[in-house]
N, C-alpha and C positions, 0 to 999 in steps of 0.2 A: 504494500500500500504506500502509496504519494502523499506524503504530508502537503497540503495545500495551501501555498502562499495567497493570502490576496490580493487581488490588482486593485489598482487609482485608473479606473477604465469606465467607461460606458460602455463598452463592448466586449471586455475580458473579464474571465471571473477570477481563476484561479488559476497560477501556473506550479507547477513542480518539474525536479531535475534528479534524473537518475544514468551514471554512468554513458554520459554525452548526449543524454535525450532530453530536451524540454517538450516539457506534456503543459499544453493551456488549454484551459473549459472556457468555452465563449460564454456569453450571457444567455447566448441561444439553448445553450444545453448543451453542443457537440464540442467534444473533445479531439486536440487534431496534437501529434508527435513531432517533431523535427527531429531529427539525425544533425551527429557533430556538432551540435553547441556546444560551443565553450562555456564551463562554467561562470564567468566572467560576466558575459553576456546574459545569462539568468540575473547573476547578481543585478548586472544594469536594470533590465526591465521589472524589478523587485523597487529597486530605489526610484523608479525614475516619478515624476509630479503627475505626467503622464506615462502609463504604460503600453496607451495605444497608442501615443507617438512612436515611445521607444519601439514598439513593435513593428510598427509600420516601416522606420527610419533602418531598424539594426535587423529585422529576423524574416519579415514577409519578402517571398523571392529571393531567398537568399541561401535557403538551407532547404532538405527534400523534406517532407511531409508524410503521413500516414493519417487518416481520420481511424480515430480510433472506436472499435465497439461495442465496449466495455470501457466505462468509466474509470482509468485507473487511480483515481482518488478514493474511489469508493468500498477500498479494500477484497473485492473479488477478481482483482486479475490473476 
């Protein structure tokens, strides 16, 4: 299970990072993975005033994706 950070978003809920993956819950409900983030990089989108900037500026188009289908925050992966 993902401990879940929460975002300063209107449109992100929750992200976590596990062994080069960030996992974020939109607001919508869906959950989507990226590959090769740097931890660094979580960290940023964690601190930033916006998250969906950060998100937008540093991770969307930038890294591959999985929508995921099972919640992994939700302790049943």
């Amino acid at each position: 299970m993902l401990v879940p950070t929460h975002l300063t978003s209107s449109n992100l809920d929750v992200a976590g990072y596990r062994q080069g993956r960030l996992f974020i819950r939109f607001k919508s409900g869906c959950t989507y993975a990226y590959d090769h983030v740097p931890f660094e990089c979580f960290q940023g989108l964690v601190a930033a005033d916006s998250s969906g900037q950060f998100f937008h500026r540093e991770i969307r188009g930038k890294y591959q994706y999985t929508k995921m289908e099972q919640d992994p925050f939700s302790g049943k992966d």
